[in-house]
C-alpha positions in Angstrom: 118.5 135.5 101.6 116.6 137.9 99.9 113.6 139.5 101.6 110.4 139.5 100.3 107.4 141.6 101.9 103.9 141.4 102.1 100.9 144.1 101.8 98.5 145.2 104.8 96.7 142.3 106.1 98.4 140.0 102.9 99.7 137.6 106.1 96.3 136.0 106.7 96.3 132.9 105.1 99.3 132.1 106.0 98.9 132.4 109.5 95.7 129.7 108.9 98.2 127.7 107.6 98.7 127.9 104.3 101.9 128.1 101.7 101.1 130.1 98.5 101.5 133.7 98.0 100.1 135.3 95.0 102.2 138.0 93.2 99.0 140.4 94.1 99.9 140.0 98.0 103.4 141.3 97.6 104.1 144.8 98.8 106.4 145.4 95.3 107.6 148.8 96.1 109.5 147.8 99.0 110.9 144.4 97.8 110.2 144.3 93.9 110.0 140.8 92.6 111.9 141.4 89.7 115.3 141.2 91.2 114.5 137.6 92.4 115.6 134.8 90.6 113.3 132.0 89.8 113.7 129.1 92.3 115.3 131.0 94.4 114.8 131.3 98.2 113.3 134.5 100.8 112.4 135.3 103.6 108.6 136.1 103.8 107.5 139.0 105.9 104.6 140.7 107.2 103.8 144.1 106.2 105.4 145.6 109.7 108.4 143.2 109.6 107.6 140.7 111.6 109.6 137.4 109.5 107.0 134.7 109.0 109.1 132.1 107.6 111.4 130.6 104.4 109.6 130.5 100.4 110.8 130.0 97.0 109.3 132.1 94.3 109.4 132.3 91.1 108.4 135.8 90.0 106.9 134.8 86.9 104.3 132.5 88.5 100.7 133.9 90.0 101.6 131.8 92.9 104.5 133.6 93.2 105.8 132.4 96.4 105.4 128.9 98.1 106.9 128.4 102.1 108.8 125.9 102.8 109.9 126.6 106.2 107.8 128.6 109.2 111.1 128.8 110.8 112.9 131.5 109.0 116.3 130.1 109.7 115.8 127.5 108.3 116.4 127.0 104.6 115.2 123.7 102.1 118.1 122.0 101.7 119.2 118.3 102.1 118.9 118.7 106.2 115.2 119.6 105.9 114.6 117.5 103.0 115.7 114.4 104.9 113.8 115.6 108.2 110.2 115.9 105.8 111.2 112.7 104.0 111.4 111.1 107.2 107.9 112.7 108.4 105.8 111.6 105.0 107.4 107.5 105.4 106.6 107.3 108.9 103.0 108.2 108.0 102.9 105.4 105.3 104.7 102.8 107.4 101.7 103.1 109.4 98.9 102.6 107.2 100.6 100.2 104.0 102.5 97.0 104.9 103.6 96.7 101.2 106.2 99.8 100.2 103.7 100.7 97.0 102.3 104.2 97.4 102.7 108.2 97.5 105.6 108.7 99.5 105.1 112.4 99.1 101.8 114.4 98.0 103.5 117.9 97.5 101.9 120.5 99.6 100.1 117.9 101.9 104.0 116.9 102.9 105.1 120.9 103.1 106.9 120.0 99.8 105.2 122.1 98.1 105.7 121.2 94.0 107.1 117.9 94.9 105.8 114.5 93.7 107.1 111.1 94.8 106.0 107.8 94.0 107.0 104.5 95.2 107.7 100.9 93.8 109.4 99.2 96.5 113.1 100.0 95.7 112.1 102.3 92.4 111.3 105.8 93.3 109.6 107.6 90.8 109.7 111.6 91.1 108.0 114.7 89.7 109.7 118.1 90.4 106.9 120.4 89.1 108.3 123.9 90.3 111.3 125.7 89.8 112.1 125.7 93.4 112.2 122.2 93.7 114.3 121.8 91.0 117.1 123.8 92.0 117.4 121.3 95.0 117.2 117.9 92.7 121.0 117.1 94.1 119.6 117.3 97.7 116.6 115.5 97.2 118.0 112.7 95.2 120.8 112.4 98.8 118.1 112.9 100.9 116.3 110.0 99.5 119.2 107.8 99.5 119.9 108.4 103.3 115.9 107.8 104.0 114.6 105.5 101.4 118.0 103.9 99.8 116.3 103.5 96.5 117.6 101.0 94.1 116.4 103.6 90.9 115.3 106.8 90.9 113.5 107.9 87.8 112.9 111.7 87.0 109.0 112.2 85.5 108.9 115.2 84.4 106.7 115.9 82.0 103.6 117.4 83.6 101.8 121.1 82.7 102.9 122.3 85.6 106.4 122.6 84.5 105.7 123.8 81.1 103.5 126.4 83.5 107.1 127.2 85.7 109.1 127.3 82.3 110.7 124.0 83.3 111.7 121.7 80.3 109.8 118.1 79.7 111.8 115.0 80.3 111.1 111.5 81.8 114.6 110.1 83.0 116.7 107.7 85.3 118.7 109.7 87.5 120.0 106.5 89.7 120.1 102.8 89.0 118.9 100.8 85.9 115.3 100.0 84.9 114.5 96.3 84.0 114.8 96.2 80.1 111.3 96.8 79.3 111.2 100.0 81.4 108.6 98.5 83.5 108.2 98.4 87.5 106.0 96.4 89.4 103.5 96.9 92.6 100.5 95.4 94.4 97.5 97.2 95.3 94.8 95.4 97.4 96.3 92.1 96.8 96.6 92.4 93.3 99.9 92.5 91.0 100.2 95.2 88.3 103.2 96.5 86.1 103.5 99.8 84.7 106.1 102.1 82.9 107.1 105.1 84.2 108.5 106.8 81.3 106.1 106.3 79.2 103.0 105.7 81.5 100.6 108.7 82.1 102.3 110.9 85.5 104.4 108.5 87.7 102.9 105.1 85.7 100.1 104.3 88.3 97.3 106.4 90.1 97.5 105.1 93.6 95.4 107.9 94.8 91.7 105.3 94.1 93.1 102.5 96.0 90.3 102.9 98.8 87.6 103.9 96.2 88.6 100.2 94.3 89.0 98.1 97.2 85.5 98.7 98.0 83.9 98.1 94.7 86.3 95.0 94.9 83.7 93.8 97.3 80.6 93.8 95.1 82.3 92.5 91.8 81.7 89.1 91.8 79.8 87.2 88.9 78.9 90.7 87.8 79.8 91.7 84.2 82.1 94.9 84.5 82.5 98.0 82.1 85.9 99.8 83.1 86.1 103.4 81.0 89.0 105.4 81.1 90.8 102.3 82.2 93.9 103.6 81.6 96.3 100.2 82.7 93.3 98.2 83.9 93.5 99.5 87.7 89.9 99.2 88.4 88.7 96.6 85.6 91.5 93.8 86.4 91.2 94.5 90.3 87.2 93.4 89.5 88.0 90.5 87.7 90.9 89.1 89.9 87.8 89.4 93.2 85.2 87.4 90.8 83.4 89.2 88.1 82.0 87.0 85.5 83.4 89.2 82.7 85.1 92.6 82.0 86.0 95.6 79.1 88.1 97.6 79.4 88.0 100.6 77.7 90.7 103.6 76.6 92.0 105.5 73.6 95.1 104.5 74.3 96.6 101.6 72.6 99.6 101.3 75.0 97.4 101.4 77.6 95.4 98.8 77.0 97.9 96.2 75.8 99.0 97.1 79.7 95.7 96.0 80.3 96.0 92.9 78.8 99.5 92.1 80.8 98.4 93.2 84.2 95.1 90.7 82.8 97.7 87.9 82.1 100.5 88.7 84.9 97.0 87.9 87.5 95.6 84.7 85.4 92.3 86.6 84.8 93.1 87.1 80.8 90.3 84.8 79.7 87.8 87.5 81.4 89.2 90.9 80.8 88.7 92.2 77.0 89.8 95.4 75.8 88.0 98.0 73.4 90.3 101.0 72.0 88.4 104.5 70.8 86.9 107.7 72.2 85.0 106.8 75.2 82.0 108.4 74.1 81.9 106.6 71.0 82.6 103.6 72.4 79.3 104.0 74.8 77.3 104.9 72.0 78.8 101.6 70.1 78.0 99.8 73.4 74.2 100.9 73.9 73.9 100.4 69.7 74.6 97.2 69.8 72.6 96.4 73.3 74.9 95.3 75.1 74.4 96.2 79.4 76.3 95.5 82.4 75.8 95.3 86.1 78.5 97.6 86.9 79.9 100.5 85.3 83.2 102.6 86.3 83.8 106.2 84.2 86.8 107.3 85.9 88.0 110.2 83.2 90.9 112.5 83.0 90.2 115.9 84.7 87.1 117.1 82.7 88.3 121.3 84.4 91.6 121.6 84.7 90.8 125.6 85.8 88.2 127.6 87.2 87.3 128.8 83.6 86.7 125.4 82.1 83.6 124.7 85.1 81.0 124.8 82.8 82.0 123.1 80.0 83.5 120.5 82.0 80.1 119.9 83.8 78.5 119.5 81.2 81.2 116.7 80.1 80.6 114.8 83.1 76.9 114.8 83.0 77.4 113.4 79.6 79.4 110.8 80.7 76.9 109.7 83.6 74.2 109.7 81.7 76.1 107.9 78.6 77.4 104.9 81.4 74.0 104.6 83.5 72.2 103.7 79.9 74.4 101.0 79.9 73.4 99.8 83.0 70.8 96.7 83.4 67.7 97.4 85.5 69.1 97.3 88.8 73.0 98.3 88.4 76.3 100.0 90.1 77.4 103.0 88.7 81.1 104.5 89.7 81.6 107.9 89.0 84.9 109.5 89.7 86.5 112.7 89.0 89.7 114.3 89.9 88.8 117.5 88.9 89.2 119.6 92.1 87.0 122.4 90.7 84.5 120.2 90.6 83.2 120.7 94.3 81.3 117.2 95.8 78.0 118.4 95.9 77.8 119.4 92.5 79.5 115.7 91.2 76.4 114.7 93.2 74.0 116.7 91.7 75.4 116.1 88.3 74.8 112.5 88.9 71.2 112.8 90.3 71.0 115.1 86.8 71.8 112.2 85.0 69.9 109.4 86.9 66.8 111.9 86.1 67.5 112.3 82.3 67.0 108.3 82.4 63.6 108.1 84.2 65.6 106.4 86.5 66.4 106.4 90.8 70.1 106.9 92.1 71.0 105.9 95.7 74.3 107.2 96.6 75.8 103.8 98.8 79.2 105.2 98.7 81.2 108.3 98.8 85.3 107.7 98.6 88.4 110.1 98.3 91.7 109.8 97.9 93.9 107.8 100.3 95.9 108.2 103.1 99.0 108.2 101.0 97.1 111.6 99.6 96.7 113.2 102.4 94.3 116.6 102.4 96.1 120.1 103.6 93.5 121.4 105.5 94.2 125.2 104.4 94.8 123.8 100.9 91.7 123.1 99.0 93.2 121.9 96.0 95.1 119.7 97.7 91.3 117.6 98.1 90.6 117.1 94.8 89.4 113.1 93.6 85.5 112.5 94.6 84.2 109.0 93.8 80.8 108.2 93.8 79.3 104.3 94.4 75.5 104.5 92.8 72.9 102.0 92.9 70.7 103.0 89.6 67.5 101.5 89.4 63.9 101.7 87.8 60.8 100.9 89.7 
């Protein structure tokens, strides 16, 4: 292996642990990073020489460098693919009797750039740097000496490829999909199918199952508002534990005729509607034609996807609050999600007290949820913490 070194006092975060290595950090004079291939693998060390452990890099990346290994003899290949496999499944066989959820979270796993989602016997995978993708042979035999996946599909279409120079394809690398592309899972006792290829990342957003379960327990006879409901996670969770009535809303047409089958796949169909358009229209249409709810969920796509988009994205989320609560009756339930990870807690908080206040109204936060323990939170890793969700009691005197 090449060697790549780091400047005076560059070594710090990673000795607290974490993986990344900006291009910045690098001491290029004595190990330039231009005569290291993307994807390829180094050996990381300090500014005296001390080695510090095994990265890929990719030199044309600000993260430049991500570890794989503290142990500098030891490279990623199939051998400590199937040993980290075998780490990530043990945590999940302990916490999810049913084999539907993130087998792997990327950095949280020490994979860093490595997504894997599971479907009982269908894996579905998202190899977002070009590390990881030189090693797709050894992770694909890895997961057939750990998992012994039926299919293996290949989801590859994220911005964090096109950001690696990576191309875009969603593809099945092992086994045969059903003929309508579609796998199934349960989450909290409830059966959903989704597609994979076509569906937004892997097809299904485990990472809320916590967040939905509770809200689960305050549905019932209540009439539901789901926005941004993508395949009807949240709304047709609420309607299969009792609510009276809910809509489902989403600009996406495929989405919501997903909606509709996960509606009819749980015999709740006669209770879950569907309305297609810009959520923000579709509020405005709501509140037009006085129509209210006892519970309303805005769970939207990331709002800031970088540092630079913090205000503007703030400003989208108060929006949104403020849009949902005057939707709410008197005495509602407001859920508020976001997983933008530049959007710190406290300020999704704030932003909701913000728009509890624009109303003339009172806000009582009765719940605060994360992501789940299939999502598990690198502690030197901030990003790695990123969906906040917010359970508000919205009131007037």
């Amino acid at each position: 292996m090449q060697r790549l070194r780091l400047r005076k006092n560059a070594d710090r975060r990673l000795k607290g642990g974490h993986l990344w290595l900006y291009s910045n950090e690098i001491d290029i004079k004595v190990t330039p990073l231009k005569g290291i291939e993307p994807g390829e693998q180094v050996i990381i060390e300090a500014d005296n020489g001390r080695e510090m452990g095994v990265a890929y890099v990719n030199p044309n990346s600000l993260i430049c460098a991500r570890v794989v290994s503290r142990d500098p003899k030891v490279a990623l290949d199939r051998s400590l693919l199937v040993h980290r496999f075998n780490q990530a499944l043990s945590l999940r066989k302990q916490f999810f009797k049913e084999p539907y959820y993130r087998l792997v979270h990327g950095e949280s796993d020490l994979l860093p750039g490595l997504v894997i989602d599971r479907f009982d016997d269908i894996l579905v995978i998202q190899i977002n740097t070009q590390g990881m993708a030189r090693v797709e042979a050894d992770i694909i035999d890895a997961l057939d000496k750990v998992v012994r996946p039926r299919v293996i599909v290949m989801s590859n279409d994220t911005s964090g490829r096109r950001m690696e120079g990576l191309p875009l394809e969603s593809v099945v690398v092992r086994g045969e999909l059903p003929e309508d592309g579609l796998v199934s899972l349960v989450e909290n006792g409830v059966k959903f199918q989704v597609s994979p290829l076509e569906g937004q990342k892997t097809g299904w957003f485990y990472d809320h199952r916590d967040n939905r379960a509770w809200l689960n327990q305050w549905v019932e006879g209540k009439r539901v508002l789901d926005v941004f409901s993508y395949v009807g996670g949240w709304g047709v969770q609420a309607a299969v534990n009792g609510a009276a009535s809910v809509t489902c809303v989403d600009a996406s047409a495929k989405a919501l005729n997903a909606v509709e089958r996960n509606a009819e796949l749980n015999g709740v169909a006669d209770r879950v509607a569907t309305m297609e358009g810009d959520a923000f229209e579709v509020l405005a249409a709501l509140k037009e034609q006085g129509e209210q709810f006892d519970i309303v969920i805005v769970d939207p796509p990331a709002f800031i996807r970088k540092r630079k988009d913090l205000n503007v994205g703030e400003r989208a989320y108060g929006r949104l609050n403020r849009e949902a609560m005057r939707l709410l009756k008197r005495d509602g339930l407001l859920v508020s999600g976001s997983c933008s990870m530049h959007l710190l807690p406290e300020r999704h908080k704030d932003i909701v007290r913000g728009a509890a206040r624009h109303q003339d109204r009172h806000a009582q936060i009765i719940f605060e949820g994360h992501q789940g323990s299939d999502h598990p939170v690198h502690p030197a890793i901030p990003e790695t913490s990123y969906l906040k969700a917010l359970g508000v009691r919205v009131y007037r005197d």
